[in-house]
N, CA, C and O atoms as a GROMACS GRO file, in nm:
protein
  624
    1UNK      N    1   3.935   6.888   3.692
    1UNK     CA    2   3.794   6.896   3.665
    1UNK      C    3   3.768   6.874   3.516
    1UNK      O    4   3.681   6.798   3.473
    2UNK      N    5   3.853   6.951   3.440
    2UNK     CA    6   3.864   6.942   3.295
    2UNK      C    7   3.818   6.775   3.227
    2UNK      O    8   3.733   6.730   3.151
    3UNK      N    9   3.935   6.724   3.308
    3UNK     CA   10   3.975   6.562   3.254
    3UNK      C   11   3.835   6.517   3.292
    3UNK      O   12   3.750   6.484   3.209
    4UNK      N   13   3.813   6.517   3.450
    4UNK     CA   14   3.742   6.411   3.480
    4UNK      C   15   3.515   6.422   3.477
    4UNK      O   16   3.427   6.340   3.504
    5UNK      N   17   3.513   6.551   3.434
    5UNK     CA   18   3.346   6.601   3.389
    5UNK      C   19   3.300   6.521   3.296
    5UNK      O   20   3.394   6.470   3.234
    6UNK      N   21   3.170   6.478   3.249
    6UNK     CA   22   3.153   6.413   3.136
    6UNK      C   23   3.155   6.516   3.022
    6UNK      O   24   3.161   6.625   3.077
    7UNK      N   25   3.154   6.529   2.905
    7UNK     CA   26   3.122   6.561   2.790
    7UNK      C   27   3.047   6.675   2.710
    7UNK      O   28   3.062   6.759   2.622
    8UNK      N   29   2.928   6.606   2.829
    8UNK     CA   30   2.806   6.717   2.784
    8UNK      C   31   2.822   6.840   2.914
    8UNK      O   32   2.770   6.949   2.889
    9UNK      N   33   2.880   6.827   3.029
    9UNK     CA   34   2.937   6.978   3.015
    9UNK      C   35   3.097   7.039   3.000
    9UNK      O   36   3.153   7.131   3.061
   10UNK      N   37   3.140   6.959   2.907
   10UNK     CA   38   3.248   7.046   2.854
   10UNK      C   39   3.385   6.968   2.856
   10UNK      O   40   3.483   6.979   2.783
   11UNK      N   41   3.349   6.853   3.007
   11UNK     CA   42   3.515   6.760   3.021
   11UNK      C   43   3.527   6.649   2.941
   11UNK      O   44   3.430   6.602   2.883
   12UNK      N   45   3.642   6.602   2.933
   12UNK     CA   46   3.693   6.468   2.865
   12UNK      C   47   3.634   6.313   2.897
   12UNK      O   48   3.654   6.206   2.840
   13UNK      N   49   3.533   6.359   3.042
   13UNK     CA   50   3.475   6.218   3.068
   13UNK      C   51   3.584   6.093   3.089
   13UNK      O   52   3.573   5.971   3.071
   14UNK      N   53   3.642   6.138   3.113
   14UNK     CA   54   3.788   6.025   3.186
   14UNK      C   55   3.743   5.980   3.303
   14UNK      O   56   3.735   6.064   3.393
   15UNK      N   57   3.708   5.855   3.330
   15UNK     CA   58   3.679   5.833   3.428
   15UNK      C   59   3.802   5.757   3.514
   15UNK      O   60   3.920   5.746   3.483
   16UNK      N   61   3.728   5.707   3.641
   16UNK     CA   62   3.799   5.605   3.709
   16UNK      C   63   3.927   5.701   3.797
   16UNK      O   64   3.993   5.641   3.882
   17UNK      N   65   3.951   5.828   3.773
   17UNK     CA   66   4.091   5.868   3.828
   17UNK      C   67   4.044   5.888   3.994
   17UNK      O   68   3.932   5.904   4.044
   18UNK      N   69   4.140   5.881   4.038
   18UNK     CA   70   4.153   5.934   4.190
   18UNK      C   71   4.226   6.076   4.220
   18UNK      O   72   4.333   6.088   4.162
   19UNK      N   73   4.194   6.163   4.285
   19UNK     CA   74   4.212   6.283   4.303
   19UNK      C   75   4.314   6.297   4.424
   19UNK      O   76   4.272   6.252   4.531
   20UNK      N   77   4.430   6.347   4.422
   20UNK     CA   78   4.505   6.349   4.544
   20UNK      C   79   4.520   6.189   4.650
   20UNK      O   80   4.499   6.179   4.771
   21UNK      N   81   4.555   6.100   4.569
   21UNK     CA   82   4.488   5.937   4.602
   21UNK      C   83   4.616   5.920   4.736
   21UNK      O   84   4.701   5.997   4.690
   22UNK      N   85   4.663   5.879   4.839
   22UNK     CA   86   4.759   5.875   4.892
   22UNK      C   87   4.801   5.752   4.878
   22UNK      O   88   4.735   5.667   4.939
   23UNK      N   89   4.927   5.702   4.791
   23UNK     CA   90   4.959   5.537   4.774
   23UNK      C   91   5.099   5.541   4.849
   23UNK      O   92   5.159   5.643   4.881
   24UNK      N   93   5.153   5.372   4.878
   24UNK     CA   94   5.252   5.396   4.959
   24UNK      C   95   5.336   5.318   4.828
   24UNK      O   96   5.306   5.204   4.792
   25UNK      N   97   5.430   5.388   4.772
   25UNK     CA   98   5.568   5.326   4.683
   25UNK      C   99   5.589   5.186   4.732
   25UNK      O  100   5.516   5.132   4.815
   26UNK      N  101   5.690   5.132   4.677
   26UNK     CA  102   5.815   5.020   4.689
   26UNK      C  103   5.885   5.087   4.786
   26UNK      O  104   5.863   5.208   4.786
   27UNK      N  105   5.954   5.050   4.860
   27UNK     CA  106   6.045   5.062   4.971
   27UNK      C  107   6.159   5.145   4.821
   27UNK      O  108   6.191   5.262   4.841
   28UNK      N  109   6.189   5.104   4.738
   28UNK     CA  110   6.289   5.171   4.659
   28UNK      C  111   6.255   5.314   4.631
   28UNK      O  112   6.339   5.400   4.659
   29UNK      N  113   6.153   5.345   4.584
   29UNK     CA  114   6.073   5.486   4.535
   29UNK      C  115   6.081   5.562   4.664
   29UNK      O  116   6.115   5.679   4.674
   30UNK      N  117   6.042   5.473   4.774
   30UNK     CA  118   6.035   5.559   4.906
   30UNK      C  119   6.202   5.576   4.953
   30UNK      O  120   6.248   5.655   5.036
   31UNK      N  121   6.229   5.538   4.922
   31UNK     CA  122   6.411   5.607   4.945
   31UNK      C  123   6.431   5.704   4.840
   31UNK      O  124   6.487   5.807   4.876
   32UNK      N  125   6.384   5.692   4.670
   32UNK     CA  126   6.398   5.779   4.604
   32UNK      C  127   6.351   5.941   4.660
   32UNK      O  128   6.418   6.044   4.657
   33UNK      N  129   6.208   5.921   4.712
   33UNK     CA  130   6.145   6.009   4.720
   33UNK      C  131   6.165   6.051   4.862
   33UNK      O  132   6.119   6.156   4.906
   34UNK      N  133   6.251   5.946   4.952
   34UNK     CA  134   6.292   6.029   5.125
   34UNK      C  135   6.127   6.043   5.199
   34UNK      O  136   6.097   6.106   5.300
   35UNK      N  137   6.044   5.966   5.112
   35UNK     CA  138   5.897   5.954   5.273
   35UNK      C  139   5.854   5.832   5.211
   35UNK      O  140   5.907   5.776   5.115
   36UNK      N  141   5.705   5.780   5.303
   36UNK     CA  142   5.716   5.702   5.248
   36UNK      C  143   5.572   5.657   5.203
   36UNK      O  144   5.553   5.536   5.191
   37UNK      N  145   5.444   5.767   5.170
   37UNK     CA  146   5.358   5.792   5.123
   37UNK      C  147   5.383   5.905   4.975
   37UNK      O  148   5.450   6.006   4.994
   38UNK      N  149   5.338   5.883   4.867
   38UNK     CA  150   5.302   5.957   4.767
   38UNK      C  151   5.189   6.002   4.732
   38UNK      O  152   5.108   5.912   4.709
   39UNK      N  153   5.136   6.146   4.713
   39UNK     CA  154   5.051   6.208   4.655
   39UNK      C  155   4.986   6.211   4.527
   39UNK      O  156   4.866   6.242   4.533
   40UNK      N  157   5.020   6.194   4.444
   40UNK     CA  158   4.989   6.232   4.292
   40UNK      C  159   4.876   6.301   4.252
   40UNK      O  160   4.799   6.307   4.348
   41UNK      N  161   4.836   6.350   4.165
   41UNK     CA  162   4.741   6.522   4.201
   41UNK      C  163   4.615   6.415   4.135
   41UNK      O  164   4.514   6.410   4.205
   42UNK      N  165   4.613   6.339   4.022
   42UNK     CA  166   4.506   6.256   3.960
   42UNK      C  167   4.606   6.139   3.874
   42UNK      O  168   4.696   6.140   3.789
   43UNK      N  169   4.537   6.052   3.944
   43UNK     CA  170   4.594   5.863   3.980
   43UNK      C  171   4.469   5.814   3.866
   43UNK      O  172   4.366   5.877   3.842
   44UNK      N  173   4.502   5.716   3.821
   44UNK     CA  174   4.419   5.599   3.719
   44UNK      C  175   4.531   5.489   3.751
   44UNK      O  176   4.609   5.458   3.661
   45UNK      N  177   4.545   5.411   3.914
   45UNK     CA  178   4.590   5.323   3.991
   45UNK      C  179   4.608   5.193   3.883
   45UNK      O  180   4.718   5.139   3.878
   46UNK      N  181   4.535   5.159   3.826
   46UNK     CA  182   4.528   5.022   3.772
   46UNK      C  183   4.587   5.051   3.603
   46UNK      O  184   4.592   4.967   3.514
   47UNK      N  185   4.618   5.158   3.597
   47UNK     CA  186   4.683   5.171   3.432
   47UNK      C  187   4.833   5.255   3.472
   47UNK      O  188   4.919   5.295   3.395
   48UNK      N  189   4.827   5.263   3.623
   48UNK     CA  190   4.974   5.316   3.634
   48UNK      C  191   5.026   5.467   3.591
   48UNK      O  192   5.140   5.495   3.555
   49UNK      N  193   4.951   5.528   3.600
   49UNK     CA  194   4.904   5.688   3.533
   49UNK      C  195   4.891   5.788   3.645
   49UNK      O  196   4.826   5.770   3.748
   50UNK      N  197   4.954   5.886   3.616
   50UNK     CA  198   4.938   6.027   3.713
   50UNK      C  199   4.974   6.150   3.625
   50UNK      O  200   5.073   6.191   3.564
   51UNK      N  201   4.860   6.185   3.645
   51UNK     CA  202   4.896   6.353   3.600
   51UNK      C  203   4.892   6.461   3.740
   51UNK      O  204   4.813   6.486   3.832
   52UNK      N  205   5.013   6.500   3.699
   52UNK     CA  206   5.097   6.586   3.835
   52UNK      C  207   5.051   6.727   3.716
   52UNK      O  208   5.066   6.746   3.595
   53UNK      N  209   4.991   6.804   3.830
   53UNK     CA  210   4.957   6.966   3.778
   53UNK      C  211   5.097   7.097   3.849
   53UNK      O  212   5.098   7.157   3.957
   54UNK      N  213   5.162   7.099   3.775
   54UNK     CA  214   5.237   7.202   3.807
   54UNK      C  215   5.190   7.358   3.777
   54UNK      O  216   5.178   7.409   3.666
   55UNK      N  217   5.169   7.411   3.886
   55UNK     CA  218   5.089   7.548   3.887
   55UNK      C  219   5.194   7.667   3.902
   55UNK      O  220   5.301   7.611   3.927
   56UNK      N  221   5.213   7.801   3.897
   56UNK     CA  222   5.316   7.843   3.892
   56UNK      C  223   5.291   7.916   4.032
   56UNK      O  224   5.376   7.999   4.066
   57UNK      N  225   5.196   7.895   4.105
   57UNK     CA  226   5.199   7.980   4.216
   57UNK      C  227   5.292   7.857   4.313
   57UNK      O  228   5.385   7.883   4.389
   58UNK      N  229   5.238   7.728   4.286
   58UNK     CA  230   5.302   7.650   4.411
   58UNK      C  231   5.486   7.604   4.314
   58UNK      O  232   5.594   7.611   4.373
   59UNK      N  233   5.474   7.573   4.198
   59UNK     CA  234   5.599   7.551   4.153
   59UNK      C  235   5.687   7.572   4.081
   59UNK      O  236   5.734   7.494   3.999
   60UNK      N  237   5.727   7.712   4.111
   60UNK     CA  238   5.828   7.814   4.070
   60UNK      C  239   5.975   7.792   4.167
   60UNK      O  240   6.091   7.805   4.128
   61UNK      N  241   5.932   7.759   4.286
   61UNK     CA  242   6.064   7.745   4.335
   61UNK      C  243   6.171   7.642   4.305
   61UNK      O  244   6.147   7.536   4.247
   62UNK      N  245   6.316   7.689   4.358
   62UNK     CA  246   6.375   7.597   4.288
   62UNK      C  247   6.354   7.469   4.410
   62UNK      O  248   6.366   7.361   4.352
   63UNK      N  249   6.330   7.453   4.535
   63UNK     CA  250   6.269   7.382   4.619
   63UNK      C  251   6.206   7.306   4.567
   63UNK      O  252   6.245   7.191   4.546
   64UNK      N  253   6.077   7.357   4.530
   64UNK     CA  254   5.955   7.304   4.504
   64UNK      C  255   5.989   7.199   4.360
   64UNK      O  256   5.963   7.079   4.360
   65UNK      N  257   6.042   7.263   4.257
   65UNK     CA  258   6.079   7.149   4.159
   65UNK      C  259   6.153   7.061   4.207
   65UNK      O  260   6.132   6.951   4.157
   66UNK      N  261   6.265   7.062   4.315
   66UNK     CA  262   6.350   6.953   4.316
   66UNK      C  263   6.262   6.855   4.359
   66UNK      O  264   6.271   6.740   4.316
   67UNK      N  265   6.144   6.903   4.472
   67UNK     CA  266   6.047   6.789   4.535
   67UNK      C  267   5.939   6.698   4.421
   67UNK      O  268   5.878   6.591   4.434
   68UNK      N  269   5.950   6.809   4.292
   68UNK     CA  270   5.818   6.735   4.194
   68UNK      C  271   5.900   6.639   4.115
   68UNK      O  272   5.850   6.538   4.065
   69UNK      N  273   6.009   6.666   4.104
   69UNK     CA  274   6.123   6.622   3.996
   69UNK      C  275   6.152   6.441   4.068
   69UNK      O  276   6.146   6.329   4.016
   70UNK      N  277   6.191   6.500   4.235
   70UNK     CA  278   6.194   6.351   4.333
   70UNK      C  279   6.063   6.273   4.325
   70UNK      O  280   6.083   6.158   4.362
   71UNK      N  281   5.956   6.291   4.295
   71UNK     CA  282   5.825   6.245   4.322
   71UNK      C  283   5.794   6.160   4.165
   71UNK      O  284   5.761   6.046   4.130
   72UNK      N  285   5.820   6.263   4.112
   72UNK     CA  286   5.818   6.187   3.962
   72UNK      C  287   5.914   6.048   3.927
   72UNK      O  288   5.888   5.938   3.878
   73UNK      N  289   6.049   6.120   3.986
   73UNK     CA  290   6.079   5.990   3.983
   73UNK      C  291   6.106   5.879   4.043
   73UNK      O  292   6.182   5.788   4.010
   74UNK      N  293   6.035   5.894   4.142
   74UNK     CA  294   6.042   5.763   4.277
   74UNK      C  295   5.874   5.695   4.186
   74UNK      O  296   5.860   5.573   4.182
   75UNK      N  297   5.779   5.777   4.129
   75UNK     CA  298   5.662   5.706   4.095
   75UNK      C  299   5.719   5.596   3.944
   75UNK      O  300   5.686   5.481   3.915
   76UNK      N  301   5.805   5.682   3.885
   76UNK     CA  302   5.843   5.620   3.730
   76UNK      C  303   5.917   5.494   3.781
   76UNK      O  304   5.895   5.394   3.712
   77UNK      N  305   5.990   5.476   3.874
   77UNK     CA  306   6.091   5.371   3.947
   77UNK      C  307   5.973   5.271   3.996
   77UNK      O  308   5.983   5.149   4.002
   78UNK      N  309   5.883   5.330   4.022
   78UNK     CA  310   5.755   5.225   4.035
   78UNK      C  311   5.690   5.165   3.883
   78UNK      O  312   5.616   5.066   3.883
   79UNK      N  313   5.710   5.203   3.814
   79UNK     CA  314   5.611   5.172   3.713
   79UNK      C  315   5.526   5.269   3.632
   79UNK      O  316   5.475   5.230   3.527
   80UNK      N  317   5.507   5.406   3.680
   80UNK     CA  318   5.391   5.430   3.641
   80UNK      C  319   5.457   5.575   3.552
   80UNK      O  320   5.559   5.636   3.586
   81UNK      N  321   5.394   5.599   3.468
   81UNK     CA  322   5.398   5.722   3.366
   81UNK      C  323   5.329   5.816   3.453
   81UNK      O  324   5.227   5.816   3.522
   82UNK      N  325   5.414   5.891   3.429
   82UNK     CA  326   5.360   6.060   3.474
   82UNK      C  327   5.379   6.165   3.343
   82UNK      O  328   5.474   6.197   3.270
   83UNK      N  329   5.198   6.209   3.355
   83UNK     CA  330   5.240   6.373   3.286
   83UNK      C  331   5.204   6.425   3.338
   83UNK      O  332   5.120   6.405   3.426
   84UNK      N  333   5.293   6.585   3.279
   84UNK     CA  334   5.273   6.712   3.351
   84UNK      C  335   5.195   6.809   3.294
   84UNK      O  336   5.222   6.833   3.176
   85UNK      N  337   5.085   6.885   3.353
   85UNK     CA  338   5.027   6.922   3.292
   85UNK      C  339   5.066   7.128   3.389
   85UNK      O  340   5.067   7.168   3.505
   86UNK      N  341   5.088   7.197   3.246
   86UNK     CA  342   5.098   7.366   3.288
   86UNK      C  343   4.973   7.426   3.308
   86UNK      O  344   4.857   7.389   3.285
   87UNK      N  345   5.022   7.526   3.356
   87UNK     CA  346   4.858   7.650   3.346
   87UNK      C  347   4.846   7.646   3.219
   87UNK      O  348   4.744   7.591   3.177
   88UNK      N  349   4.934   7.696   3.127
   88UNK     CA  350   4.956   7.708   2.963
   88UNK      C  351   4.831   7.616   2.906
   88UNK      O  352   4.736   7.657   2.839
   89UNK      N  353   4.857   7.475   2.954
   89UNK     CA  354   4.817   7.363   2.932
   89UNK      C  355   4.666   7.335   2.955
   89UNK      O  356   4.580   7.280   2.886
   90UNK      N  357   4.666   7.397   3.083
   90UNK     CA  358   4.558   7.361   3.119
   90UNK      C  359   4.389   7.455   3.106
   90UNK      O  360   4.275   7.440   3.151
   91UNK      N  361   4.473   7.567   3.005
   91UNK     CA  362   4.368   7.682   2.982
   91UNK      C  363   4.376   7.699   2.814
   91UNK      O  364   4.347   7.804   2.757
   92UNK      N  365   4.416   7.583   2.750
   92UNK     CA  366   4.424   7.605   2.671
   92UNK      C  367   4.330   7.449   2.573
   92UNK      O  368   4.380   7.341   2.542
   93UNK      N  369   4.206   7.490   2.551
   93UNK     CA  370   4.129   7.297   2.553
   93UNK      C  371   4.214   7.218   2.474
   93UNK      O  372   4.258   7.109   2.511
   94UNK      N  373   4.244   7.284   2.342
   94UNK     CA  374   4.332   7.203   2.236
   94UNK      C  375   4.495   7.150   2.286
   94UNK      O  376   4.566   7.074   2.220
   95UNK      N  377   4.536   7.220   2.439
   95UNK     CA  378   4.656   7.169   2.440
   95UNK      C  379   4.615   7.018   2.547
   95UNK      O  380   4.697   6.926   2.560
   96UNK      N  381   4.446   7.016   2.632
   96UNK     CA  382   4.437   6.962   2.722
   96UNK      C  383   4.395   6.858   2.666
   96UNK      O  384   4.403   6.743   2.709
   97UNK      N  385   4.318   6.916   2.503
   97UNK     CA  386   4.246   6.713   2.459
   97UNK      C  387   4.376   6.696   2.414
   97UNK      O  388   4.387   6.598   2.488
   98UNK      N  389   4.500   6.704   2.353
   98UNK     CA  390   4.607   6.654   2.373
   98UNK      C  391   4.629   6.517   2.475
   98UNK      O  392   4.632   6.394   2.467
   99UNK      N  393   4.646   6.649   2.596
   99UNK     CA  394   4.647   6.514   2.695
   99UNK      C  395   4.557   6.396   2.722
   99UNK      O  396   4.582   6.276   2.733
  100UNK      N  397   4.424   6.478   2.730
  100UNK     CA  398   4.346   6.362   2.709
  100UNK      C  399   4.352   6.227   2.661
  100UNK      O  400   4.347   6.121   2.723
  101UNK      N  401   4.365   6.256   2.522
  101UNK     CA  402   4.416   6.172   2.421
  101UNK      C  403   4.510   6.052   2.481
  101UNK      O  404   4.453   5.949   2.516
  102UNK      N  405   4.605   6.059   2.491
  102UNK     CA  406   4.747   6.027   2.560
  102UNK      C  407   4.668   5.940   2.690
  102UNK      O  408   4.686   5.819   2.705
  103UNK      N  409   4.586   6.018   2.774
  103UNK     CA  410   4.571   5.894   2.891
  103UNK      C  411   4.424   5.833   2.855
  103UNK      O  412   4.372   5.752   2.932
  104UNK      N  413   4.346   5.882   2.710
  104UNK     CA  414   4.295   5.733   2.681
  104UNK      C  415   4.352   5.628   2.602
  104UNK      O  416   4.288   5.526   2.577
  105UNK      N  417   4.495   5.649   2.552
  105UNK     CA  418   4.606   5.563   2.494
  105UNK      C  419   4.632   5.482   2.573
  105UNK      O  420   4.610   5.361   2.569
  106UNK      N  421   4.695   5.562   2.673
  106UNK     CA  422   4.759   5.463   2.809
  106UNK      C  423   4.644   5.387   2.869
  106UNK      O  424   4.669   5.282   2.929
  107UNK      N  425   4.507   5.433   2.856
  107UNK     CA  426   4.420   5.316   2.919
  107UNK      C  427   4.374   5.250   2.794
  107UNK      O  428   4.254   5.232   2.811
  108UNK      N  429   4.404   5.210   2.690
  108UNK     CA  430   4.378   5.139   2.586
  108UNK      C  431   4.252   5.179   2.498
  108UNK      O  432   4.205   5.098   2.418
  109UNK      N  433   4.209   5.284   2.510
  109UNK     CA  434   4.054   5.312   2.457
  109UNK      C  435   4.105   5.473   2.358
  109UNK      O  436   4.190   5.560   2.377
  110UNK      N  437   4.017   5.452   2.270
  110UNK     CA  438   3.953   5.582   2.167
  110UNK      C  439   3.939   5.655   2.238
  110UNK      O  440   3.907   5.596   2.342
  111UNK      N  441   3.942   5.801   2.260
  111UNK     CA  442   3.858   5.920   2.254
  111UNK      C  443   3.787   5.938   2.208
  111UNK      O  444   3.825   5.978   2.098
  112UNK      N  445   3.684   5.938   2.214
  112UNK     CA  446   3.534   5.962   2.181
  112UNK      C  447   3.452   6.077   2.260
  112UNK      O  448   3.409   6.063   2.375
  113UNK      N  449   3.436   6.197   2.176
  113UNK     CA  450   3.340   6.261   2.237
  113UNK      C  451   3.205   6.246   2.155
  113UNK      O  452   3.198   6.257   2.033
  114UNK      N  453   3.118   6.226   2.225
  114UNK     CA  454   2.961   6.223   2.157
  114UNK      C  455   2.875   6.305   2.190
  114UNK      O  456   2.760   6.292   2.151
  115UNK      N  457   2.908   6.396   2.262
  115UNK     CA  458   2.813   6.545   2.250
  115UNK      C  459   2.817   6.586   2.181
  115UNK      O  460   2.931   6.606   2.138
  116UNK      N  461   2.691   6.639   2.095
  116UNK     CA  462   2.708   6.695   1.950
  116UNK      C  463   2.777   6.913   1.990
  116UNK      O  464   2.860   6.987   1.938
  117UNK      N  465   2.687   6.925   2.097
  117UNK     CA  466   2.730   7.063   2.156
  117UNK      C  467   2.854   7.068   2.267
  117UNK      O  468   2.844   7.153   2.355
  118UNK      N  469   2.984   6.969   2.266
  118UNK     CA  470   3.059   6.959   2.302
  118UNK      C  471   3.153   7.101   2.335
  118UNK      O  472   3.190   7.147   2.443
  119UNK      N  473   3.182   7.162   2.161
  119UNK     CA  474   3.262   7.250   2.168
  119UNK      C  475   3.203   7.398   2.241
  119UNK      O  476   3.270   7.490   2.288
  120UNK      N  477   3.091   7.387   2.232
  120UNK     CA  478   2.997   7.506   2.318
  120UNK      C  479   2.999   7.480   2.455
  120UNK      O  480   3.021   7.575   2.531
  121UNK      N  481   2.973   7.333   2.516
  121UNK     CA  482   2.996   7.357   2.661
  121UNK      C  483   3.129   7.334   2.681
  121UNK      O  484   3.151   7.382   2.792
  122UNK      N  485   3.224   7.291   2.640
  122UNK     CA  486   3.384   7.282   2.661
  122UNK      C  487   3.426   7.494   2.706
  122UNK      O  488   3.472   7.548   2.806
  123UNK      N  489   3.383   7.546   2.580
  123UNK     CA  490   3.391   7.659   2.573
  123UNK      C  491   3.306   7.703   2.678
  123UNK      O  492   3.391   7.766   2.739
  124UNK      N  493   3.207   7.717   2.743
  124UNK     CA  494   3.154   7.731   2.902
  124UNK      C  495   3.278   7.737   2.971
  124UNK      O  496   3.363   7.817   3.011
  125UNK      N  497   3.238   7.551   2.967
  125UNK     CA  498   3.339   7.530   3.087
  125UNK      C  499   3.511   7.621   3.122
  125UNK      O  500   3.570   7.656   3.224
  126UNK      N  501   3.538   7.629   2.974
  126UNK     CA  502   3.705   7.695   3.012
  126UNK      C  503   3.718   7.847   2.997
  126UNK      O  504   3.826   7.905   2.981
  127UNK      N  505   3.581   7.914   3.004
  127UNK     CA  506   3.498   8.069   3.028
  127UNK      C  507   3.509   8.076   3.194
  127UNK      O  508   3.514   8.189   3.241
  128UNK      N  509   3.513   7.954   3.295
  128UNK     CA  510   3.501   7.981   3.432
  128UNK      C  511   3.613   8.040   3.453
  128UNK      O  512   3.687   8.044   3.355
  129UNK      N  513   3.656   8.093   3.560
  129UNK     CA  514   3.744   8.139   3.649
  129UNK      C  515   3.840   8.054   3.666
  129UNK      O  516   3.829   8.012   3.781
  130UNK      N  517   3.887   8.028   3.638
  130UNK     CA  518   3.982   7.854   3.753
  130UNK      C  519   4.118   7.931   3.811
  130UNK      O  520   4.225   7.870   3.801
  131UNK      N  521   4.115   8.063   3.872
  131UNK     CA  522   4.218   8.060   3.965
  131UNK      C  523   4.267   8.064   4.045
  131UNK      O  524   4.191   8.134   4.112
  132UNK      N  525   4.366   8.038   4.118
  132UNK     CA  526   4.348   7.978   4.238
  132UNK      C  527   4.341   8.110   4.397
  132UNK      O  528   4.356   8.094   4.518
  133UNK      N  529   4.306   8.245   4.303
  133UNK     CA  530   4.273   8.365   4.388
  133UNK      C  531   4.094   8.357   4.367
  133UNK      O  532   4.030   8.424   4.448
  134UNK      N  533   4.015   8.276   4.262
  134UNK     CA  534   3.938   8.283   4.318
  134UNK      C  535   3.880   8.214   4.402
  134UNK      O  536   3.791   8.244   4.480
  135UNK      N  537   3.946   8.095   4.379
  135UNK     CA  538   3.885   7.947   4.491
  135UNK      C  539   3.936   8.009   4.586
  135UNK      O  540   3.886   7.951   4.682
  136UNK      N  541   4.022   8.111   4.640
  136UNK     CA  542   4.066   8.108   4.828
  136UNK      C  543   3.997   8.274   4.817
  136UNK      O  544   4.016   8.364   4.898
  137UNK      N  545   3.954   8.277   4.753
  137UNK     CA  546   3.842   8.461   4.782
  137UNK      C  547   3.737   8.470   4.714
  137UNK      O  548   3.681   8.579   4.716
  138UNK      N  549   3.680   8.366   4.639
  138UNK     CA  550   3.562   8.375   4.565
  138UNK      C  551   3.461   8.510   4.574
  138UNK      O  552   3.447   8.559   4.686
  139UNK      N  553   3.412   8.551   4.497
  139UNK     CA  554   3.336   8.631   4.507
  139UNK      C  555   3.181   8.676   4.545
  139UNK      O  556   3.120   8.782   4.561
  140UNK      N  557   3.155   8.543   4.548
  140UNK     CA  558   3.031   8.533   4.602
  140UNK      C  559   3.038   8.540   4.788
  140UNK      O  560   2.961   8.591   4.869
  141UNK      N  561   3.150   8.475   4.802
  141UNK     CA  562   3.147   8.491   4.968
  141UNK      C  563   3.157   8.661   4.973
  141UNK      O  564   3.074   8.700   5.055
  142UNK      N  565   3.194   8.718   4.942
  142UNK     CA  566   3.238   8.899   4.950
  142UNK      C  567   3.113   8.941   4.993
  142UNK      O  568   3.093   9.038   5.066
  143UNK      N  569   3.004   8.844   4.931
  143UNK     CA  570   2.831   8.870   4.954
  143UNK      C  571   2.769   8.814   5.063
  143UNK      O  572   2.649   8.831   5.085
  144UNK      N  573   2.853   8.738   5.144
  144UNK     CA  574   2.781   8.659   5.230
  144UNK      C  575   2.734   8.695   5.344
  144UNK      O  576   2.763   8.807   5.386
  145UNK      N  577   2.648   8.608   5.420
  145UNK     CA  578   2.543   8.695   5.493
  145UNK      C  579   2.636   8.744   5.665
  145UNK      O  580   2.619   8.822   5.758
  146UNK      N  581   2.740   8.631   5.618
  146UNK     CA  582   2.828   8.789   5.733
  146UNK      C  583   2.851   8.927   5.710
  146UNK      O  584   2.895   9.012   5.788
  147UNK      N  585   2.810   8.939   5.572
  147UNK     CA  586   2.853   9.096   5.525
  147UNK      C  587   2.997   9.143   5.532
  147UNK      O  588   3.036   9.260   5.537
  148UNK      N  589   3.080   9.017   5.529
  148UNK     CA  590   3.224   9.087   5.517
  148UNK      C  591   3.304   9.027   5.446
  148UNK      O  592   3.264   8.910   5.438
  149UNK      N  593   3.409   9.043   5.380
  149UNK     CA  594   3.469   8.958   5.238
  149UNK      C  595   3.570   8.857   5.303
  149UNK      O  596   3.633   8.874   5.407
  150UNK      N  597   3.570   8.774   5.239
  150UNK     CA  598   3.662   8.676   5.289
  150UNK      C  599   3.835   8.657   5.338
  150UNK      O  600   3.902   8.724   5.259
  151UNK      N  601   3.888   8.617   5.399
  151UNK     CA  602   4.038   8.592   5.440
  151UNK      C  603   4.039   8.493   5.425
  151UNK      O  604   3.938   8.423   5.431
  152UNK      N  605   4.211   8.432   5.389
  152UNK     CA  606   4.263   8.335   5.380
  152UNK      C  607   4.245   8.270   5.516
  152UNK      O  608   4.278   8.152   5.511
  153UNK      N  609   4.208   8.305   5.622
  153UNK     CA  610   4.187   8.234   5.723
  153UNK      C  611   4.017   8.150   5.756
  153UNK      O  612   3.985   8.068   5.842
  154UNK      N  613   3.951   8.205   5.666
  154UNK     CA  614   3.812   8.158   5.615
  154UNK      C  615   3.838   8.030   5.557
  154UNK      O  616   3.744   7.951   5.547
  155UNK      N  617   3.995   7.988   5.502
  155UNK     CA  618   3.950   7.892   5.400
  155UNK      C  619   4.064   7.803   5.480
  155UNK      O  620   4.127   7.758   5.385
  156UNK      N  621   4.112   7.763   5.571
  156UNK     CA  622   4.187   7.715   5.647
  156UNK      C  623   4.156   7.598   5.696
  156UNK      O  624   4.231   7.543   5.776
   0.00000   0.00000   0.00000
């Protein structure tokens, strides 16, 4: 959300990415990677770009890395640069216009922010909640007119 918001409320205005895009590899990547569809968390398809979000609730295991580690590199065997972006990373604005930066490199363009009240709605924006206990229990549903708080089976 960070990357892809415009400016004036708070994101990097990166456009063009695809969100969870499903592409099918080279027959080579797809042996790297053992299937034969890839995920990538946010795609910019035509500059060859993925930023893979490693979260620590889904990738702490040692499982789970060997699968991000295979994915990464069945996509790099394709062509395309991958970064990784942490929670660390991603709650932190100065470590995220970092990245920013970096994938308006890779798409050939400046960073440019032109909101003059940028750093005030940036600062909004990274004041929200973003975790991932509140997107599956939000708190407003706790209010809802069923009158009863939410389960993980609500969000299924």
């Amino acid at each position: 959300m960070a990357m892809t918001l415009p400016a004036r409320l708070g994101g990097f205005g990166l456009t063009d990415a695809r969100v969870n895009y499903r592409l099918t590899p080279t027959q080579r990547a797809q042996r790297i990677a053992r299937r034969k569809t890839l995920v990538p968390d946010l795609l910019w398809p035509e500059l060859k770009l993925d930023v893979e979000y490693d979260s620590d609730a889904m990738h702490l295991t040692s499982q789970q890395a060997m699968l991000d580690s295979t994915k990464r590199l069945a996509l790099e065997s394709d062509g395309y640069k991958v970064i990784t972006v942490t929670p660390l990373q991603l709650g932190n604005p100065g470590r995220l216009s970092d990245i920013a930066r970096e994938i308006n490199r890779c798409a050939g363009r400046q960073s440019r922010i032109r909101c003059k009240d940028f750093p005030t709605k940036q600062k909004e924006l990274f004041s929200l909640d973003w975790s991932l206990s509140s997107l599956f229990n939000p708190s407003w549903l706790k209010d809802s007119p069923q009158g009863r708080p939410s389960t993980s089976r609500d969000h299924s």
